[in-house]
N, CA, C and O atoms as a Tinker XYZ file with bonds, in Angstrom:
   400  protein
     1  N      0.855000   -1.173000    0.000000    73     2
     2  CA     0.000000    0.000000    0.000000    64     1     3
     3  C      0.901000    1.236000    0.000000    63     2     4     5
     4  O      1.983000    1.261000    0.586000    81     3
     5  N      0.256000    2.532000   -0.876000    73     3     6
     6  CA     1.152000    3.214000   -0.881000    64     5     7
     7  C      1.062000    4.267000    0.645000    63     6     8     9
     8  O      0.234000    4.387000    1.548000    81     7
     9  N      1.816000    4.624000    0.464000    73     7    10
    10  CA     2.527000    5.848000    1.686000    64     9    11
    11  C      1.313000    6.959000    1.702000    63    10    12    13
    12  O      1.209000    7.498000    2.804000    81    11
    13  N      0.378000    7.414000    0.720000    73    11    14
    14  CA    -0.766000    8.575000    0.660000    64    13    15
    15  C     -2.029000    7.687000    1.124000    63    14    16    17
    16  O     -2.781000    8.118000    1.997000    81    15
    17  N     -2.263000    6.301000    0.450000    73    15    18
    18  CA    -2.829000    5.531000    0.539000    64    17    19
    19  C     -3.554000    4.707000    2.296000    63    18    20    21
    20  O     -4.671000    4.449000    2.745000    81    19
    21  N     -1.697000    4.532000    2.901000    73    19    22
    22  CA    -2.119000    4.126000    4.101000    64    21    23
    23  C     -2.943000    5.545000    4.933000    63    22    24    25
    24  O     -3.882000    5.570000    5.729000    81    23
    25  N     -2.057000    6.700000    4.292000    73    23    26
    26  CA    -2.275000    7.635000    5.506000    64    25    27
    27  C     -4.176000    7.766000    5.321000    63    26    28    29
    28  O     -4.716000    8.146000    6.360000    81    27
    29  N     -4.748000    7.602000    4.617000    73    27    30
    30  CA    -6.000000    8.177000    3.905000    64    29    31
    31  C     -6.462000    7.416000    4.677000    63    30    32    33
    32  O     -7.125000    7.934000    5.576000    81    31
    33  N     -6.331000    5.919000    4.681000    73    31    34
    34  CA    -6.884000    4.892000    5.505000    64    33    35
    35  C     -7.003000    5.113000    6.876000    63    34    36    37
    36  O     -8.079000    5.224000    7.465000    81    35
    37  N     -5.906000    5.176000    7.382000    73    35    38
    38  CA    -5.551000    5.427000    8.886000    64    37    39
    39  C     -6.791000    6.742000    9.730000    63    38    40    41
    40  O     -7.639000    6.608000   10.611000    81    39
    41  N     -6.317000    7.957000    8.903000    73    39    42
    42  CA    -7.307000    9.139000    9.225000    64    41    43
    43  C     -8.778000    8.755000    8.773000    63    42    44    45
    44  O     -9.530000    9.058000    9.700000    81    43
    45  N     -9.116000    8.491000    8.265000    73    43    46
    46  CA   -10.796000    7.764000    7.866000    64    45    47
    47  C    -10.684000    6.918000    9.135000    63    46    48    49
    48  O    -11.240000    7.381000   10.131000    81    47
    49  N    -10.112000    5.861000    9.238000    73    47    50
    50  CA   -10.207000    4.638000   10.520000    64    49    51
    51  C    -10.680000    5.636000   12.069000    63    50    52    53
    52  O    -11.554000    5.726000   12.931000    81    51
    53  N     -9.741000    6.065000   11.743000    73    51    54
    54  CA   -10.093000    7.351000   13.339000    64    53    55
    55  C    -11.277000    8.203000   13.185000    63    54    56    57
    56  O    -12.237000    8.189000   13.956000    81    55
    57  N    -11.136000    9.061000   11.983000    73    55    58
    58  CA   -12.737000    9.581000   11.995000    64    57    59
    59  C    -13.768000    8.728000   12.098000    63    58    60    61
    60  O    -14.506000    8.932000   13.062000    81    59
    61  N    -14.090000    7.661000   11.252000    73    59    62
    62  CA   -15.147000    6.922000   11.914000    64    61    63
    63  C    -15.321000    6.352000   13.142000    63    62    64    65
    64  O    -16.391000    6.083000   13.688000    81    63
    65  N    -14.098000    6.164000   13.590000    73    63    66
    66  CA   -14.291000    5.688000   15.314000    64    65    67
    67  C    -14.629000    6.822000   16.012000    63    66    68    69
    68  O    -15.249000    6.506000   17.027000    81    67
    69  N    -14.480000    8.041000   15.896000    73    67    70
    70  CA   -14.494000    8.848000   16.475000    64    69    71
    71  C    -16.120000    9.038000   16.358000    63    70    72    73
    72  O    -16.897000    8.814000   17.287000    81    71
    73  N    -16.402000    9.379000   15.374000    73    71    74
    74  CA   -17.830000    9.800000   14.578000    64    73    75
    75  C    -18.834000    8.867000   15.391000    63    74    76    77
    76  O    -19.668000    9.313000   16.178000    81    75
    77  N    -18.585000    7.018000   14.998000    73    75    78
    78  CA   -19.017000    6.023000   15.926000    64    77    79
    79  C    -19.236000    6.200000   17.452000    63    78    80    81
    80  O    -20.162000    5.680000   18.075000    81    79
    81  N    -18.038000    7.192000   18.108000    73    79    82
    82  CA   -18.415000    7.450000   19.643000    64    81    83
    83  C    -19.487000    8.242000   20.078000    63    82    84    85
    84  O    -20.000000    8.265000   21.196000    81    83
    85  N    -19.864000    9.099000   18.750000    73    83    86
    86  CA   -20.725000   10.020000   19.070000    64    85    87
    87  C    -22.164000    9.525000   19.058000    63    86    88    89
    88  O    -23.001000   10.410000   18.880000    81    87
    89  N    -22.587000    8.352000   19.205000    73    87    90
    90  CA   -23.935000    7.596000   19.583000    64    89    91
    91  C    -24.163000    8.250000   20.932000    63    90    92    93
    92  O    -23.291000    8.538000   21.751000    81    91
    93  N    -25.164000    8.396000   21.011000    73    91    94
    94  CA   -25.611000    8.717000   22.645000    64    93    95
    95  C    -26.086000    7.173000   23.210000    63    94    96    97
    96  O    -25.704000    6.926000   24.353000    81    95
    97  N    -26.667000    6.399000   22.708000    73    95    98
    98  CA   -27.098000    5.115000   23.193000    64    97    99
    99  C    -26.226000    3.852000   22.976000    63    98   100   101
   100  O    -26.141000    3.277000   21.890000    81    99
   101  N    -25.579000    3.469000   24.119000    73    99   102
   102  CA   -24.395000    2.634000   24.261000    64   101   103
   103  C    -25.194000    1.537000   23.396000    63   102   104   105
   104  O    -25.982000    2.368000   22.944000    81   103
   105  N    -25.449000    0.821000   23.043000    73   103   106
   106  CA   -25.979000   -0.021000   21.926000    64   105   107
   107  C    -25.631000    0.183000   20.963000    63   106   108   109
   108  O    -24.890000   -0.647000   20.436000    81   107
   109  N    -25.978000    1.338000   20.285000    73   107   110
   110  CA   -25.857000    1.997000   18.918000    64   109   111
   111  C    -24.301000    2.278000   18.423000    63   110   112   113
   112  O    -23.748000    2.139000   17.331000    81   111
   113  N    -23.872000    2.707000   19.641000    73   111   114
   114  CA   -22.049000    3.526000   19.850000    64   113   115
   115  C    -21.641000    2.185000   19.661000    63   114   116   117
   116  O    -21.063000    1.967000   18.596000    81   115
   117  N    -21.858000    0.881000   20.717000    73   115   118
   118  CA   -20.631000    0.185000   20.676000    64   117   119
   119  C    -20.962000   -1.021000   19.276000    63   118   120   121
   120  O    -19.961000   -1.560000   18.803000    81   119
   121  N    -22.037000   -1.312000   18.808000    73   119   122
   122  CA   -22.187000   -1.824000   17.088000    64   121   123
   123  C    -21.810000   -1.202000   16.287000    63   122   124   125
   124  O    -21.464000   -1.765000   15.249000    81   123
   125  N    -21.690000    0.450000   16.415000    73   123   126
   126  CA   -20.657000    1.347000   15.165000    64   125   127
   127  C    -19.297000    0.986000   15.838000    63   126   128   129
   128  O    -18.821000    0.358000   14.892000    81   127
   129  N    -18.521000    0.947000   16.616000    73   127   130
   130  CA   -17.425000    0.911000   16.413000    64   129   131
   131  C    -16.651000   -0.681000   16.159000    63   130   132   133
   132  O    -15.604000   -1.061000   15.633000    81   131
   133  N    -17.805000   -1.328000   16.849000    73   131   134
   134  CA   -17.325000   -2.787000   16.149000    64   133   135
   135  C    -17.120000   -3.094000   14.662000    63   134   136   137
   136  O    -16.102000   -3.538000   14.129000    81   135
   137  N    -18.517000   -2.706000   13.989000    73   135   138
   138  CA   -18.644000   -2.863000   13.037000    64   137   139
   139  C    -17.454000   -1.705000   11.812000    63   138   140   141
   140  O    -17.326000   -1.817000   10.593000    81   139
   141  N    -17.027000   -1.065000   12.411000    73   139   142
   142  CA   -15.943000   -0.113000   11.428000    64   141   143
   143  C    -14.843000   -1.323000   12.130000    63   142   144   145
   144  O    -14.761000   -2.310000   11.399000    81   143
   145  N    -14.049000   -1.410000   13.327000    73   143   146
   146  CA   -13.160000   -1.838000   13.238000    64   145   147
   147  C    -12.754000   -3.406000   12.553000    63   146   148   149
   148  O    -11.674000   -3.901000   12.230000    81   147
   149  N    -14.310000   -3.958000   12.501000    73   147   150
   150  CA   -14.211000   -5.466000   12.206000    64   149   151
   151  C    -14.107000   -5.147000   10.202000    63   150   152   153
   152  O    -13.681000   -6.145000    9.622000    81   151
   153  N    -14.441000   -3.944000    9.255000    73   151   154
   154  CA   -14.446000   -4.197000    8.264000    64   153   155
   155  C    -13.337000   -3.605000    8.229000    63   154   156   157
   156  O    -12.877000   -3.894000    7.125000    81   155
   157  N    -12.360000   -2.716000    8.947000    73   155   158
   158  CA   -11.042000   -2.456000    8.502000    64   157   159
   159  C    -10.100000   -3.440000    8.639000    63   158   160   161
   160  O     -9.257000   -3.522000    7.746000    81   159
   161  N    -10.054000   -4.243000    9.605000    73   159   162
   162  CA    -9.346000   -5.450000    9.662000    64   161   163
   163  C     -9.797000   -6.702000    8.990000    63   162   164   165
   164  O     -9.107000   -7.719000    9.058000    81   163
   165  N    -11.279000   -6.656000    8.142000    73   163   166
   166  CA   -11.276000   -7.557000    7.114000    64   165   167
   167  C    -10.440000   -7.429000    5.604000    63   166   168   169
   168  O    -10.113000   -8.161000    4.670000    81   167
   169  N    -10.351000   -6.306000    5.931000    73   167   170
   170  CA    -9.607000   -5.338000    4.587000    64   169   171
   171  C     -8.191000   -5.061000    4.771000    63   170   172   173
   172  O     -7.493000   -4.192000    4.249000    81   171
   173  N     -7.986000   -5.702000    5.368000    73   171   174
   174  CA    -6.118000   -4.956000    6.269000    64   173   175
   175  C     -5.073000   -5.608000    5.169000    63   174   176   177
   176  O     -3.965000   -5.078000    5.088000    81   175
   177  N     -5.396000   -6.808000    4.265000    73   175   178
   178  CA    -3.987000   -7.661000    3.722000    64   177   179
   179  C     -4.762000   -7.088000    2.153000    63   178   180   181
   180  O     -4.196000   -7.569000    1.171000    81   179
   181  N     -5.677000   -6.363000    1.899000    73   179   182
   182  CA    -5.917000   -5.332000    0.302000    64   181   183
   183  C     -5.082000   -5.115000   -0.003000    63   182   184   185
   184  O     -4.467000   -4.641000    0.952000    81   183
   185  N     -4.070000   -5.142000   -1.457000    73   183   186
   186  CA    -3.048000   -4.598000   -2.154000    64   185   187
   187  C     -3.302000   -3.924000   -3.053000    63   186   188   189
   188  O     -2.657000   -2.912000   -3.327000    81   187
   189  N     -4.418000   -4.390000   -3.784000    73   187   190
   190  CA    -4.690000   -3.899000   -4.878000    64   189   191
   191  C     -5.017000   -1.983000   -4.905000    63   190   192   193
   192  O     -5.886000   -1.434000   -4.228000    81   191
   193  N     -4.216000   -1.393000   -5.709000    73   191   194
   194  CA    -4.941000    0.227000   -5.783000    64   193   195
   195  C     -6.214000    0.125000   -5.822000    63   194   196   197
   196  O     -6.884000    0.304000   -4.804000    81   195
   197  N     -6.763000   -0.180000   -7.008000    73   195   198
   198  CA    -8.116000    0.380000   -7.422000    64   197   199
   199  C     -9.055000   -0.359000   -6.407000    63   198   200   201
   200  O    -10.231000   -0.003000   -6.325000    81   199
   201  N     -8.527000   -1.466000   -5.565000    73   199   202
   202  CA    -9.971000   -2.220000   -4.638000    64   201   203
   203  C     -9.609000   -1.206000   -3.783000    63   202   204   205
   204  O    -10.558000   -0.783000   -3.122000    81   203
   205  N     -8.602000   -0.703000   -3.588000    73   203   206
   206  CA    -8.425000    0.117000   -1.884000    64   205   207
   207  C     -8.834000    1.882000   -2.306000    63   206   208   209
   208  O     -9.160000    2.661000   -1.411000    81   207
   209  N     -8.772000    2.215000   -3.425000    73   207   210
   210  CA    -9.580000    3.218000   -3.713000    64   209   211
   211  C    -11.341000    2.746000   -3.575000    63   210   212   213
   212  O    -12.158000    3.255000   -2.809000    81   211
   213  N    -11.511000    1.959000   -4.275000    73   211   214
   214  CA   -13.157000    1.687000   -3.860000    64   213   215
   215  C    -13.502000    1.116000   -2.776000    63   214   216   217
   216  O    -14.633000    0.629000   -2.789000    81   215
   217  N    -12.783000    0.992000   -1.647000    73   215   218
   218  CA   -12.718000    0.607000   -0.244000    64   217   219
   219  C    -13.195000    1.619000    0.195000    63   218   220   221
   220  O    -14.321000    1.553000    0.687000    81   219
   221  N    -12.224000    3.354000    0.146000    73   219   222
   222  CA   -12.139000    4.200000    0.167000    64   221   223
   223  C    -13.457000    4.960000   -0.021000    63   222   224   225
   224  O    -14.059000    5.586000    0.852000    81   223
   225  N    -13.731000    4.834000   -1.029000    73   223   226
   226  CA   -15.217000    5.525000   -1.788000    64   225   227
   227  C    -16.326000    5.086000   -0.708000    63   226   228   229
   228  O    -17.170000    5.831000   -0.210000    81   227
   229  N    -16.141000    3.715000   -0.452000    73   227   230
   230  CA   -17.263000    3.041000    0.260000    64   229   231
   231  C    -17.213000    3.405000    1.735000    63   230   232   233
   232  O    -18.240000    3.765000    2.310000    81   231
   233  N    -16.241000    3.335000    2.256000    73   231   234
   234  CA   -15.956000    3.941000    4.023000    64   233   235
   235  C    -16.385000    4.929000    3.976000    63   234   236   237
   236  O    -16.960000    5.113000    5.049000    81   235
   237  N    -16.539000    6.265000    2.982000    73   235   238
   238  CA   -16.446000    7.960000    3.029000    64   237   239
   239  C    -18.261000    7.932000    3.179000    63   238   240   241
   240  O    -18.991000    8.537000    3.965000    81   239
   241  N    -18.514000    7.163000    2.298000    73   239   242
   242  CA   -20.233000    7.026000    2.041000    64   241   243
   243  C    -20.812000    6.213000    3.786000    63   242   244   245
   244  O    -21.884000    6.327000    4.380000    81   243
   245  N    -19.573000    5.447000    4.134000    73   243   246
   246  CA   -20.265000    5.281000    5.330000    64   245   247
   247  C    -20.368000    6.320000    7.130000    63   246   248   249
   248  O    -21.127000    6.526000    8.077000    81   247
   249  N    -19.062000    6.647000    6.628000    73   247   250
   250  CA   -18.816000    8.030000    7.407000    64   249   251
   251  C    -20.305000    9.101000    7.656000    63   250   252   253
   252  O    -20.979000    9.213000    8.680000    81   251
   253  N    -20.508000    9.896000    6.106000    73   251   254
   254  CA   -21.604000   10.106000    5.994000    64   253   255
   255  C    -22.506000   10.160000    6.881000    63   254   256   257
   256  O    -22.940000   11.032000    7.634000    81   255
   257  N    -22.929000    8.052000    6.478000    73   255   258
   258  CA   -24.629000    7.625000    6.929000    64   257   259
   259  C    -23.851000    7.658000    8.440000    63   258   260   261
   260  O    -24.514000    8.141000    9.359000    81   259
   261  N    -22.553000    7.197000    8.731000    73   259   262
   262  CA   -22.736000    7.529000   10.810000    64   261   263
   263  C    -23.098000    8.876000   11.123000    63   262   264   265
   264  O    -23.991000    8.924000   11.970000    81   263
   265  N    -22.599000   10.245000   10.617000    73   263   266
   266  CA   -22.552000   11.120000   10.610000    64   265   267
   267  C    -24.386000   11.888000   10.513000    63   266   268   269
   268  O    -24.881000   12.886000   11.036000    81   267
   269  N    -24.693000   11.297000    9.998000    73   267   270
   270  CA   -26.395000   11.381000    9.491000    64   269   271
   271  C    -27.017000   10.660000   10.470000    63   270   272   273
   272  O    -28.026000   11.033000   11.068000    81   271
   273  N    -26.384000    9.551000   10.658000    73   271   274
   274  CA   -27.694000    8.678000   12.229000    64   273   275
   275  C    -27.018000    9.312000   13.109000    63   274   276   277
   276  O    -27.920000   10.066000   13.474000    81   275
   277  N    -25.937000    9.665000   13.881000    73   275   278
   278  CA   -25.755000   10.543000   15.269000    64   277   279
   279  C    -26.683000   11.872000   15.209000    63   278   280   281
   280  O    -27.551000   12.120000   16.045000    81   279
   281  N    -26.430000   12.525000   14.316000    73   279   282
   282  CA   -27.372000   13.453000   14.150000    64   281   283
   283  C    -28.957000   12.990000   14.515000    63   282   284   285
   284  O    -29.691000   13.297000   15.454000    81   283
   285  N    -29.105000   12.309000   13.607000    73   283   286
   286  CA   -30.628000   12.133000   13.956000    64   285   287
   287  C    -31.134000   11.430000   14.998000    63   286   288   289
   288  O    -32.288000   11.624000   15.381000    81   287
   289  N    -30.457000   10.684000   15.475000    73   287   290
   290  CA   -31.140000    9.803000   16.958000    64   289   291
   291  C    -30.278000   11.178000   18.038000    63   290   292   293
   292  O    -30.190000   10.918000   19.238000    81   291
   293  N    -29.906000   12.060000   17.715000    73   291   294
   294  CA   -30.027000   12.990000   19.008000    64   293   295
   295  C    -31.277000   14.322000   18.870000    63   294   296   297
   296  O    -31.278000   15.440000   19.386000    81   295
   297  N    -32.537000   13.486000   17.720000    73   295   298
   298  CA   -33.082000   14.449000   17.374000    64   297   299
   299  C    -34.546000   14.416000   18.579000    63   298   300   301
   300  O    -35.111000   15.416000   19.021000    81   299
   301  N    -34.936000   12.762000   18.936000    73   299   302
   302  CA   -36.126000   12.383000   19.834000    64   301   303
   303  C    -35.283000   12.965000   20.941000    63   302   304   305
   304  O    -36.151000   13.629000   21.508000    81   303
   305  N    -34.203000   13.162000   21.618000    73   303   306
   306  CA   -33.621000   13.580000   23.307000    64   305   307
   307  C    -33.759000   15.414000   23.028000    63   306   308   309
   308  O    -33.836000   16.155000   24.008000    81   307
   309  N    -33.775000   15.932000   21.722000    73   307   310
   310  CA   -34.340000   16.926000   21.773000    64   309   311
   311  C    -35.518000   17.477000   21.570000    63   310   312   313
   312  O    -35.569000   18.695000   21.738000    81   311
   313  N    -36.634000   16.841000   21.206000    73   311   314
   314  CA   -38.338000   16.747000   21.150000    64   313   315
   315  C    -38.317000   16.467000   22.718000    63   314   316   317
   316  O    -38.900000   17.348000   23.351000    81   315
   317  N    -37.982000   15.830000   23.197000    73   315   318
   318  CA   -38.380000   15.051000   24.378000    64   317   319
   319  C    -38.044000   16.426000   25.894000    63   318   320   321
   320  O    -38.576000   16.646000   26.982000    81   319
   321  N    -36.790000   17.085000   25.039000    73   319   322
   322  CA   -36.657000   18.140000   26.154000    64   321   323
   323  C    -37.581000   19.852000   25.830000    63   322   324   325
   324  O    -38.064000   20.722000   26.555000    81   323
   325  N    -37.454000   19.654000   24.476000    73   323   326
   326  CA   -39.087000   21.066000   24.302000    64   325   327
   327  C    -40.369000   20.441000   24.735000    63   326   328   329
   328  O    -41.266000   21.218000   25.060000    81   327
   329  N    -40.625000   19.003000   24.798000    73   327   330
   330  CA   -42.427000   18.654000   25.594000    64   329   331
   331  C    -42.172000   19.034000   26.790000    63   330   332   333
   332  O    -43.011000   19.801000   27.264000    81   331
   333  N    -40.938000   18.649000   27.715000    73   331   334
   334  CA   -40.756000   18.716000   28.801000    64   333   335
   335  C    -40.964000   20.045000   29.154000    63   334   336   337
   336  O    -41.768000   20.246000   30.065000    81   335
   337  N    -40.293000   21.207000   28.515000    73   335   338
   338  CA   -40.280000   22.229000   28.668000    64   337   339
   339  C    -41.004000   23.056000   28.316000    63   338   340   341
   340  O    -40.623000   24.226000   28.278000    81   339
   341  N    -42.361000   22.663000   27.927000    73   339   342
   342  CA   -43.658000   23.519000   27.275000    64   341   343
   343  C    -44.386000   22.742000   28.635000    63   342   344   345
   344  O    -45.064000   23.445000   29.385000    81   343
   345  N    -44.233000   21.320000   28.921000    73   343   346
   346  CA   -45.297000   21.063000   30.120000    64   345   347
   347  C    -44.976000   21.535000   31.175000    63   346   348   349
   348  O    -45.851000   21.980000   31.918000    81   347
   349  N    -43.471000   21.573000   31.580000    73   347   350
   350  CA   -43.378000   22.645000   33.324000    64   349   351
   351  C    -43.067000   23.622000   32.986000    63   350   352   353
   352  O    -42.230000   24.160000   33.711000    81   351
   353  N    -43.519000   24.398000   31.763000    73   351   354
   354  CA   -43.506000   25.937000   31.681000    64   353   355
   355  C    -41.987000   26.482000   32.219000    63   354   356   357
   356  O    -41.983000   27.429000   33.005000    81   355
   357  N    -40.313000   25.696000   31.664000    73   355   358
   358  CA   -39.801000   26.203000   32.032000    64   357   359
   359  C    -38.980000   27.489000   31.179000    63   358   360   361
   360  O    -38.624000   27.493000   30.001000    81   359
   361  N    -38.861000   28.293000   31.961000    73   359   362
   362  CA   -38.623000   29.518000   31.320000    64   361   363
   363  C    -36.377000   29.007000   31.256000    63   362   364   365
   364  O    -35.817000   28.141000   31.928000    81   363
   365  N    -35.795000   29.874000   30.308000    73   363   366
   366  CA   -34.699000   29.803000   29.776000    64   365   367
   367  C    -33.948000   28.809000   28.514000    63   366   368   369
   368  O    -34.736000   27.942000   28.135000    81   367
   369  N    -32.959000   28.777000   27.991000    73   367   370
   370  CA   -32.492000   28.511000   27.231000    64   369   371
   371  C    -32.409000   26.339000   27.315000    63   370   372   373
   372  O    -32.200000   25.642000   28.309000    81   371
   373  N    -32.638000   25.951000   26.039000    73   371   374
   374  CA   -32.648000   24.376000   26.638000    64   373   375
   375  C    -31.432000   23.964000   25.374000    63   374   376   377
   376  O    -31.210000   24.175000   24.182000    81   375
   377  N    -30.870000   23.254000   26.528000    73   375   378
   378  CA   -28.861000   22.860000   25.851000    64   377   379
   379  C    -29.441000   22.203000   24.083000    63   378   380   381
   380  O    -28.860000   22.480000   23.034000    81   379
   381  N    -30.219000   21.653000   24.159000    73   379   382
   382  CA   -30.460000   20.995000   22.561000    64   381   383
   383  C    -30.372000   22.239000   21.927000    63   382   384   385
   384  O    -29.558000   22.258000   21.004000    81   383
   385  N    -30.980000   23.306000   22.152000    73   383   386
   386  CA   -31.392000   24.093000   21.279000    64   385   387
   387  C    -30.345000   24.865000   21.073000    63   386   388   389
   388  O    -30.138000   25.237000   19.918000    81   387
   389  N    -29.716000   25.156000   21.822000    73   387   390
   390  CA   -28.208000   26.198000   21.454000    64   389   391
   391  C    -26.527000   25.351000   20.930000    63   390   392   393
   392  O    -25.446000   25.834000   20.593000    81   391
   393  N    -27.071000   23.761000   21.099000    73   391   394
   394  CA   -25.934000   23.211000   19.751000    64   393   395
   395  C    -26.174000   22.723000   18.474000    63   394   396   397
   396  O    -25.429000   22.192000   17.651000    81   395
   397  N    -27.752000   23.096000   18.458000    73   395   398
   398  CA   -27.829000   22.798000   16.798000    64   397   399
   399  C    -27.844000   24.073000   16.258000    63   398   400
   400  O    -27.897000   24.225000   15.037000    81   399
């Protein structure tokens, strides 16, 4: 593998683990990070350029969809804190709302 090649790999490997931590529901978190580390080490003895470029293509697209479900399953813990906060009438700022 080449020298641009590994590095591309390596930094993707970490962003998705990283990306993967960002599950709020330990279920969800610890099947993303299994599941990235178990297909990078199915892929670890790849030589070929063009399979490890379309390796590549395919991890980025999965990055993405983690990137798209963390987002969205932290979308019900923020519905769940505006009902809360329309039923005890609480007055001030609610943390969901000032990091999206």
């Amino acid at each position: 593998m080449a020298a641009s090649s590994r590095t591309q790999v390596l930094s993707l490997y970490r962003l998705m683990l990283k990306e993967s931590k960002n599950f709020p529901a330990y279920n969800y978190r610890t099947y993303a990070i299994r599941r990235v580390r178990d297909a990078f080490r199915e892929n670890k003895h790849v030589e070929d350029p063009k399979t490890i470029q379309a390796l590549l293509v395919k991890a980025r697209e999965n990055l993405l969809l983690i990137q798209r479900q963390v987002r969205l399953f932290s979308i019900p813990t923020c519905m769940a804190a505006l009902y809360l906060a329309a039923l005890n009438q609480i007055s001030g700022p609610i943390s969901c709302l000032q990091t999206a």
